[in-house]
N, CA, C and O atoms as a printed pandas DataFrame, in Angstrom:
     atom_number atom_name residue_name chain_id  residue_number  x_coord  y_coord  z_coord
0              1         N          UNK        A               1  -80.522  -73.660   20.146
1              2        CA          UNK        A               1  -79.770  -72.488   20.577
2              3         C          UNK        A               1  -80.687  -71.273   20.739
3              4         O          UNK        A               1  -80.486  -70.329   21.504
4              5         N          UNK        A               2  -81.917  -71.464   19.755
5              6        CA          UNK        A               2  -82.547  -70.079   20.073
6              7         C          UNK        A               2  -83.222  -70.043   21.031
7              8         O          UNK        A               2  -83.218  -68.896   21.477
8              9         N          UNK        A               3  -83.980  -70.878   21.762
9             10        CA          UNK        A               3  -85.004  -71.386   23.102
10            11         C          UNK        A               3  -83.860  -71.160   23.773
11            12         O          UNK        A               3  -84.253  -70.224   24.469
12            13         N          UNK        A               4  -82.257  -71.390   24.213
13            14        CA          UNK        A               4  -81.864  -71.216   25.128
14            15         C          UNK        A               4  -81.740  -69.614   25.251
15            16         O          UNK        A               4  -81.955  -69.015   26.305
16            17         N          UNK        A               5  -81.340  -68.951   23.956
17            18        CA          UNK        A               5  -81.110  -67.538   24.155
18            19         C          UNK        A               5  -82.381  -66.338   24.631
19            20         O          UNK        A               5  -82.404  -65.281   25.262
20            21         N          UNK        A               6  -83.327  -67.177   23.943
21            22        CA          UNK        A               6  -84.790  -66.659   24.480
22            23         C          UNK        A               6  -85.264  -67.175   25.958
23            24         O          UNK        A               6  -86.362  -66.732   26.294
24            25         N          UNK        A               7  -84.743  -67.868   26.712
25            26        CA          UNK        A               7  -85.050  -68.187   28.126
26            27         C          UNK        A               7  -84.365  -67.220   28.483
27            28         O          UNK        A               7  -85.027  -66.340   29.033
28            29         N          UNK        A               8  -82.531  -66.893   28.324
29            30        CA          UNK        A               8  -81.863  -66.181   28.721
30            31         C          UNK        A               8  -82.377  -64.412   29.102
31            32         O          UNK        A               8  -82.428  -63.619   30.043
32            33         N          UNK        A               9  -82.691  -64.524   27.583
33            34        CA          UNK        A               9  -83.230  -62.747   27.631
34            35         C          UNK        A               9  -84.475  -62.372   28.638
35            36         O          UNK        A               9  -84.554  -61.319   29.270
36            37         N          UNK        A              10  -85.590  -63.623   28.666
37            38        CA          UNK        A              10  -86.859  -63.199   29.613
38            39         C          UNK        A              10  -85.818  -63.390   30.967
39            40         O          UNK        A              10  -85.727  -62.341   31.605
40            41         N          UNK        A              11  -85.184  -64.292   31.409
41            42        CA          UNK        A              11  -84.352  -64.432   32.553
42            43         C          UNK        A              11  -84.118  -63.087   33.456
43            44         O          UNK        A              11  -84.404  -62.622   34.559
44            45         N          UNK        A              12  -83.415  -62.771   32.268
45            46        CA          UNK        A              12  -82.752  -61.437   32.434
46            47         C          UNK        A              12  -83.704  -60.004   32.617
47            48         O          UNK        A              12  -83.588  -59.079   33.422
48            49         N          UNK        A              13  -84.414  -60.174   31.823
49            50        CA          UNK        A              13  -85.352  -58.881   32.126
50            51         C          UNK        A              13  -86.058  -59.575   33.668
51            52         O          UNK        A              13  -85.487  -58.974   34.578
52            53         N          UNK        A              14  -86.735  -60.260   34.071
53            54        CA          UNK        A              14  -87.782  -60.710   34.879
54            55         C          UNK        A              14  -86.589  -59.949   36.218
55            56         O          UNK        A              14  -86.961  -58.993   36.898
56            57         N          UNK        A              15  -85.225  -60.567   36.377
57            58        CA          UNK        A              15  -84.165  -60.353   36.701
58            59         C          UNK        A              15  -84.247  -58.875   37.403
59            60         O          UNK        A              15  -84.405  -58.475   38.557
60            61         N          UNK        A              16  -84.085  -58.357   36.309
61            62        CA          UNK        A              16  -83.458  -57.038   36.370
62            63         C          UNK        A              16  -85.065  -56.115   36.680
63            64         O          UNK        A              16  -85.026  -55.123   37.407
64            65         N          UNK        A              17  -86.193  -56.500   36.149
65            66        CA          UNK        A              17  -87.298  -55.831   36.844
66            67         C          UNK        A              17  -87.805  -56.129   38.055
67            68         O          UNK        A              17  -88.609  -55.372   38.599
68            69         N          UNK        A              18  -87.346  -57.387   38.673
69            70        CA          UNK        A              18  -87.446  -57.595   40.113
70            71         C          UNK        A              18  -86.967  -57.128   40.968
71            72         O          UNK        A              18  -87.420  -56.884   42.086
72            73         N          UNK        A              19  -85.570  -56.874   40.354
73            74        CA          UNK        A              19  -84.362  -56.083   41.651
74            75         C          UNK        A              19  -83.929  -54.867   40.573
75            76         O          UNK        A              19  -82.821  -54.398   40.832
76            77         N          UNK        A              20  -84.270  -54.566   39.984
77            78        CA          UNK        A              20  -84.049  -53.045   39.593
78            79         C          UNK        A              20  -82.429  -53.269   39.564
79            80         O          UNK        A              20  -81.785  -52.367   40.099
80            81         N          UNK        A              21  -81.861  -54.102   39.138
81            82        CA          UNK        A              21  -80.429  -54.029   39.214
82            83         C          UNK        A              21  -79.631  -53.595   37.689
83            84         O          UNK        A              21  -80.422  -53.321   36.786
84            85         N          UNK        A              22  -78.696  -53.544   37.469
85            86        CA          UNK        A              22  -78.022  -53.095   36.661
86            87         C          UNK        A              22  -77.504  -53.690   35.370
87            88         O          UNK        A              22  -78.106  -54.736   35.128
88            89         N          UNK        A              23  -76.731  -53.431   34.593
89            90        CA          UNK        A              23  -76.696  -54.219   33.369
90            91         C          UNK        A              23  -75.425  -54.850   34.259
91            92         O          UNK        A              23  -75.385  -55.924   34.860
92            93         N          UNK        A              24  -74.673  -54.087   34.169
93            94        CA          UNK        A              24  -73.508  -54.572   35.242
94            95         C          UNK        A              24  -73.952  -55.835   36.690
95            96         O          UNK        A              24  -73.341  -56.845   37.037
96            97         N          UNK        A              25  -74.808  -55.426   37.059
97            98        CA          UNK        A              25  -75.183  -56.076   38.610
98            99         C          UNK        A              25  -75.726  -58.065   37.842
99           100         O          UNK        A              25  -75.439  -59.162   38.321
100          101         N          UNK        A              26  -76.645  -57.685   36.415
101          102        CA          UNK        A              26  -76.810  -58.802   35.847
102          103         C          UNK        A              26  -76.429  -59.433   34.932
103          104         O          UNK        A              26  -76.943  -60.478   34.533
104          105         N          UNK        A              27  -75.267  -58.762   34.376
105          106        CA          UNK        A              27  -74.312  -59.589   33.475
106          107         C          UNK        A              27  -73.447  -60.556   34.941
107          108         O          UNK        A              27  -73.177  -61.753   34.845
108          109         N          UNK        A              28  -73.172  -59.798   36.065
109          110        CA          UNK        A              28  -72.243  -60.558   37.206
110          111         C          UNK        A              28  -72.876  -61.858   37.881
111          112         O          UNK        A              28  -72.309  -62.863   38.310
112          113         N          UNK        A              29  -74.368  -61.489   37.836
113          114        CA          UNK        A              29  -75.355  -62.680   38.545
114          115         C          UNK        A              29  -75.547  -63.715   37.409
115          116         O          UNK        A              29  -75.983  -64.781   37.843
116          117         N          UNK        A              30  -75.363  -63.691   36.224
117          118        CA          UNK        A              30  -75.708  -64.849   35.556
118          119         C          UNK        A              30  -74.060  -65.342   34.677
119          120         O          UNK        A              30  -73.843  -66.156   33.780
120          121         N          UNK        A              31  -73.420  -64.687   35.219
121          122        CA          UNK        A              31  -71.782  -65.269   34.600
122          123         C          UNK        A              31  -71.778  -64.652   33.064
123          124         O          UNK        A              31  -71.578  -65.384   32.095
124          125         N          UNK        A              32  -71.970  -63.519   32.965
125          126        CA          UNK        A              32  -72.316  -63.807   31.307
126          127         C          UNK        A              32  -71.558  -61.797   30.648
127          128         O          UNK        A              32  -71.326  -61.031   31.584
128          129         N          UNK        A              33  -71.355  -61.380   29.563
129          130        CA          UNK        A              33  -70.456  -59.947   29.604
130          131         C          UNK        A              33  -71.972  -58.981   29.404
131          132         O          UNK        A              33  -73.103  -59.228   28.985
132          133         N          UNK        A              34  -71.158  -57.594   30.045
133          134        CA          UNK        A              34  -72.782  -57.065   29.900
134          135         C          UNK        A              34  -72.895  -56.556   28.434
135          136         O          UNK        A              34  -73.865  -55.817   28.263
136          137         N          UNK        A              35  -72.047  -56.808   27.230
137          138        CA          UNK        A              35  -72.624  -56.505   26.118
138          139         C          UNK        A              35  -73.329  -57.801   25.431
139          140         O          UNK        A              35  -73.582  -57.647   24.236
140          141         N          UNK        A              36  -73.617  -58.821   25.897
141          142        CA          UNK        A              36  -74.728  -59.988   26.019
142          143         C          UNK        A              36  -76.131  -59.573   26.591
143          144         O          UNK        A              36  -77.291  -59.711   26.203
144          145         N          UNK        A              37  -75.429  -58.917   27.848
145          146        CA          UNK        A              37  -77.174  -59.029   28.539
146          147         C          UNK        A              37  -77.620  -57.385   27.563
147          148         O          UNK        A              37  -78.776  -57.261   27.157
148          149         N          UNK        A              38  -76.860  -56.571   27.369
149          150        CA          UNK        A              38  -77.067  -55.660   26.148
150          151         C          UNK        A              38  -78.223  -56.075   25.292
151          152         O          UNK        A              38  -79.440  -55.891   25.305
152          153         N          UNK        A              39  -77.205  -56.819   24.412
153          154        CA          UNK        A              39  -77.795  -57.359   22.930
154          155         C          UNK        A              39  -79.010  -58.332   23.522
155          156         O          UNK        A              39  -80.026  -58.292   22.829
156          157         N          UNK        A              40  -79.066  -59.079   24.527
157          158        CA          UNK        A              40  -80.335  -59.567   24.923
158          159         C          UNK        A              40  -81.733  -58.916   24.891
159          160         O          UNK        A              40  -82.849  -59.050   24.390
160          161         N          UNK        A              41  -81.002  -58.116   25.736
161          162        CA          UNK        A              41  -82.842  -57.026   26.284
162          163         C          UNK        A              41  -82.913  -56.027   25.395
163          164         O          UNK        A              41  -83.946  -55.358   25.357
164          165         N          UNK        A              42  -81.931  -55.769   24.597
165          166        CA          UNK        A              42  -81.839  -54.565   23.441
166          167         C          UNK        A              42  -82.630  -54.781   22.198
167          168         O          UNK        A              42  -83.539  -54.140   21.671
168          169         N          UNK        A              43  -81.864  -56.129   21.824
169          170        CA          UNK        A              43  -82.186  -56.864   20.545
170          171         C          UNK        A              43  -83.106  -57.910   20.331
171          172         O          UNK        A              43  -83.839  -58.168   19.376
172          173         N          UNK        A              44  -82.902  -58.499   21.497
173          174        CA          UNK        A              44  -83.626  -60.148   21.131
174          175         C          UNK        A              44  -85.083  -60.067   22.093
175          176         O          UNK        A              44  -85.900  -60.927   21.763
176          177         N          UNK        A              45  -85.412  -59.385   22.948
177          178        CA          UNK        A              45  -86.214  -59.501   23.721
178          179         C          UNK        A              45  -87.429  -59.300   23.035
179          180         O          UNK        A              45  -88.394  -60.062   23.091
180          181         N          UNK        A              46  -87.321  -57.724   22.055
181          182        CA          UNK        A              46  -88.433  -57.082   21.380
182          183         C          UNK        A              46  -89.183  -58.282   20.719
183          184         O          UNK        A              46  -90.393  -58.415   20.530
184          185         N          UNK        A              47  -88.299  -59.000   20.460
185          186        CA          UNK        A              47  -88.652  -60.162   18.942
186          187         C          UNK        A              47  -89.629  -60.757   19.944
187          188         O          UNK        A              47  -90.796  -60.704   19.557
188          189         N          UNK        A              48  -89.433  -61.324   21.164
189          190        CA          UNK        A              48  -90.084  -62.303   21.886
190          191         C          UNK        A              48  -90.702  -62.412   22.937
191          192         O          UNK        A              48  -91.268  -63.354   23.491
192          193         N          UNK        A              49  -90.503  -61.048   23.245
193          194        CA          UNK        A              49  -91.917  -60.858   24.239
194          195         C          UNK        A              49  -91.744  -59.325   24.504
195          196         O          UNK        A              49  -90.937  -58.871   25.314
196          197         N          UNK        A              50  -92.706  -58.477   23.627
197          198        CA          UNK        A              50  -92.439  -56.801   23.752
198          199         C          UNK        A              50  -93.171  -56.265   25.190
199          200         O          UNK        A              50  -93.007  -55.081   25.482
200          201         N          UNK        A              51  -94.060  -57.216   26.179
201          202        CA          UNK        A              51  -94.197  -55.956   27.466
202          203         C          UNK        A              51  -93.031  -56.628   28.288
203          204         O          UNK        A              51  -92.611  -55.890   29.179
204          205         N          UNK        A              52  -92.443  -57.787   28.203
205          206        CA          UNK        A              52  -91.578  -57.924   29.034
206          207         C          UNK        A              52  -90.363  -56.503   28.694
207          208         O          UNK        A              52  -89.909  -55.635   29.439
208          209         N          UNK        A              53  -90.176  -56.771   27.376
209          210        CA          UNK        A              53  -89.289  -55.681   26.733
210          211         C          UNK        A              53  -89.580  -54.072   27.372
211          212         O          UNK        A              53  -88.642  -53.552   27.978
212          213         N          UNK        A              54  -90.669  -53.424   27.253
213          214        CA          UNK        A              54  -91.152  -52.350   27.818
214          215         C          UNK        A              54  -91.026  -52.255   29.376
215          216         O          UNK        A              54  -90.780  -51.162   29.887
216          217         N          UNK        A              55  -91.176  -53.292   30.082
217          218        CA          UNK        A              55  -90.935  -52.996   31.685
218          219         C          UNK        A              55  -89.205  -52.785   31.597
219          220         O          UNK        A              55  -88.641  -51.785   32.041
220          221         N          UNK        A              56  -88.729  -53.560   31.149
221          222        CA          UNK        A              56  -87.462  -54.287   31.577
222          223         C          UNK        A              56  -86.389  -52.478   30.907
223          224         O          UNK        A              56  -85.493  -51.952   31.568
224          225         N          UNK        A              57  -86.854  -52.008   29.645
225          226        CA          UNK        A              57  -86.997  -50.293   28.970
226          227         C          UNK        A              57  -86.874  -49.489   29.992
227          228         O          UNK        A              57  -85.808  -48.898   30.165
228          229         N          UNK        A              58  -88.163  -49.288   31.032
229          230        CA          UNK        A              58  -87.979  -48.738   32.160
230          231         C          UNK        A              58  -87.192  -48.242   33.519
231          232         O          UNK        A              58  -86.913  -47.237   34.172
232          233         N          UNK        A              59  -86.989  -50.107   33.458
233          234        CA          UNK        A              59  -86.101  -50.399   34.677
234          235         C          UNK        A              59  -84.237  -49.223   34.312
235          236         O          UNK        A              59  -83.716  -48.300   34.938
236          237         N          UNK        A              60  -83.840  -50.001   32.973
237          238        CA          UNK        A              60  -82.977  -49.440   32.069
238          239         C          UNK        A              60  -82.787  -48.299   32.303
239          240         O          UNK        A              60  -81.756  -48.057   32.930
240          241         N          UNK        A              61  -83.677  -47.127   31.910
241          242        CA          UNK        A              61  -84.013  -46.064   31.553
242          243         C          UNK        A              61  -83.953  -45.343   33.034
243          244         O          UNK        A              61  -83.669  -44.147   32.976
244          245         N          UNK        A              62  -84.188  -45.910   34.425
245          246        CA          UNK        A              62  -84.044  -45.344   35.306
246          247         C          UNK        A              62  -82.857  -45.105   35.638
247          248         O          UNK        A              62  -82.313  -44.116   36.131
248          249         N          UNK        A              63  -82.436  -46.274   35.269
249          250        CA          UNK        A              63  -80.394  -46.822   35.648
250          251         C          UNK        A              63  -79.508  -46.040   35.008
251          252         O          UNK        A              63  -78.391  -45.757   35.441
252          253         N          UNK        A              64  -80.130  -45.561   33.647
253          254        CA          UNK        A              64  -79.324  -44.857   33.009
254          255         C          UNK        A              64  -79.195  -43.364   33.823
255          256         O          UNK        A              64  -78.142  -42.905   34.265
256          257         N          UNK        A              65  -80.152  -42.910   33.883
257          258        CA          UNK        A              65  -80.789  -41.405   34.701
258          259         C          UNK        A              65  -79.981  -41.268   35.841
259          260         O          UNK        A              65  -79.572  -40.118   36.002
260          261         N          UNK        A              66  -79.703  -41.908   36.497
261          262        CA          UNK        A              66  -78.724  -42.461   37.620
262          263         C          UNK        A              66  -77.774  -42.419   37.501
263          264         O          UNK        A              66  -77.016  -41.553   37.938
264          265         N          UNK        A              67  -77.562  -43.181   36.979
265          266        CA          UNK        A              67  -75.352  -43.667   36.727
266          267         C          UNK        A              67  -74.810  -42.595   36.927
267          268         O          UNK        A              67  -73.630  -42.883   37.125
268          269         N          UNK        A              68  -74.964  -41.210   37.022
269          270        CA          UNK        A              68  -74.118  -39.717   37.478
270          271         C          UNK        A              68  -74.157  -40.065   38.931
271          272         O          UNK        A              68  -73.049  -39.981   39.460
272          273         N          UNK        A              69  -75.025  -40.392   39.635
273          274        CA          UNK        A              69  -75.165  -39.782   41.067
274          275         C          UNK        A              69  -74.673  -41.376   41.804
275          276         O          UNK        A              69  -74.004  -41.390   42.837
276          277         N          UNK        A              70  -75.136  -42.720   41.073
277          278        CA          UNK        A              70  -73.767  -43.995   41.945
278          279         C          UNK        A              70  -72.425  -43.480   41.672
279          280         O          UNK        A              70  -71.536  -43.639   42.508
280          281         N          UNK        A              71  -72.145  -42.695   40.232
281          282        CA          UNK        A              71  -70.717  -42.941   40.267
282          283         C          UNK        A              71  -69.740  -41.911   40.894
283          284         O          UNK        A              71  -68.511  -41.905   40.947
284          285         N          UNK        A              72  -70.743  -40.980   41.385
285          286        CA          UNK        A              72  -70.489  -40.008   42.169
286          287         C          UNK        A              72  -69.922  -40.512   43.964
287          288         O          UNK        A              72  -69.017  -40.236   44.751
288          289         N          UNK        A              73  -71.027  -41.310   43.893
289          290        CA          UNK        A              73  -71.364  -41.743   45.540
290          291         C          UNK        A              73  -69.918  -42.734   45.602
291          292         O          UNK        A              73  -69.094  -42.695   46.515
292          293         N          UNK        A              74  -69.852  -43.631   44.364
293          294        CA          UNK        A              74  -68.538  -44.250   44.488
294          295         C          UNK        A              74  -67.318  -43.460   44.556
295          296         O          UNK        A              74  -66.459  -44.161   45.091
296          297         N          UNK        A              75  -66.980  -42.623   44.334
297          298        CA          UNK        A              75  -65.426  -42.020   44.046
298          299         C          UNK        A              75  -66.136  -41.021   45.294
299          300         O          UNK        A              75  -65.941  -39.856   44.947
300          301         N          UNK        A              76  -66.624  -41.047   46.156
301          302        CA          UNK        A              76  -67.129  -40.092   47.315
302          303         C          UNK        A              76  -66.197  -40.912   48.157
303          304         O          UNK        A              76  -65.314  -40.471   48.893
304          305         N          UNK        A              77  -66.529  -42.227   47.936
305          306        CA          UNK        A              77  -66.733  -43.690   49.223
306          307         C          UNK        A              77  -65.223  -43.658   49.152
307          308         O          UNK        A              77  -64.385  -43.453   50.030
308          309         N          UNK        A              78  -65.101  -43.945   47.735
309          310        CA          UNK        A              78  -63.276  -44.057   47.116
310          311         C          UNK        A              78  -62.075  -43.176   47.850
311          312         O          UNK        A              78  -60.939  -43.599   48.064
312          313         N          UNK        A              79  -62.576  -41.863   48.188
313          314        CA          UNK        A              79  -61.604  -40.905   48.907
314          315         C          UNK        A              79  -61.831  -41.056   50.514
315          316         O          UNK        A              79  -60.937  -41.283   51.330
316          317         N          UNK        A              80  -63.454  -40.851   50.842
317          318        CA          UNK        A              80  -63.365  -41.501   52.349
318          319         C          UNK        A              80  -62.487  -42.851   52.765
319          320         O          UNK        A              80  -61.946  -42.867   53.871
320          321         N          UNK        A              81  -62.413  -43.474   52.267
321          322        CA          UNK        A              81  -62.000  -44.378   52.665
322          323         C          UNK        A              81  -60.018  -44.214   52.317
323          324         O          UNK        A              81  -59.221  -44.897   52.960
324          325         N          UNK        A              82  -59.659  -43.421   51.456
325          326        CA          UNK        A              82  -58.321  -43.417   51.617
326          327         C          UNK        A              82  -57.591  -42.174   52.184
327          328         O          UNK        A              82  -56.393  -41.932   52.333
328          329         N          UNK        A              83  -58.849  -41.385   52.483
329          330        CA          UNK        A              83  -58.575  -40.456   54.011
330          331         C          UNK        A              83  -58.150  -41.128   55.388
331          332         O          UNK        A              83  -57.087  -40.789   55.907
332          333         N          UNK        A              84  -58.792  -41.870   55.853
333          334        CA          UNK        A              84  -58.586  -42.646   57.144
334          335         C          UNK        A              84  -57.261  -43.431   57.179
335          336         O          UNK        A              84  -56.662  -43.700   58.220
336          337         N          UNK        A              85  -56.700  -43.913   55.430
337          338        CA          UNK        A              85  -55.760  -44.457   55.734
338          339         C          UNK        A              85  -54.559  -43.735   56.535
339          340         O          UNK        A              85  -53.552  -44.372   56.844
């Protein structure tokens, strides 16, 4: 069980530092809740490989910095689109 959870977590970071995607975008691509891929790259990663951990920190850390201005752009998209209706 632990080799599978430790494939999971590098999975996931390699994942998410390739496409810069989201906790959300990669809890959806691997079927799995995003307080998993959380506790993955949060908790379990440090233990088992810390520069994967540090890129994957980054990626995170940008997404977080962000999340004002997608969720902005969404509820922008959200009213354009029920204007036209």
């Amino acid at each position: 069980m632990a080799d599978t959870m430790k494939e999971r977590a590098c999975e996931l970071a390699v994942y998410i530092i390739e496409t810069g995607a989201t906790v959300r975008a990669a809890a959806q691509k691997f079927g799995i809740s995003k307080s998993t891929v959380h506790k993955d790259l949060s908790q379990r990663l440090p233990r088992y490989n810390k520069i994967l951990y540090i890129q994957v920190r980054r990626v995170l850390d940008l997404n977080k910095a962000q999340r004002h201005i997608r969720g902005g752009l969404a509820t922008r998209k959200k009213y354009q689109l029920q204007k036209k209706k």
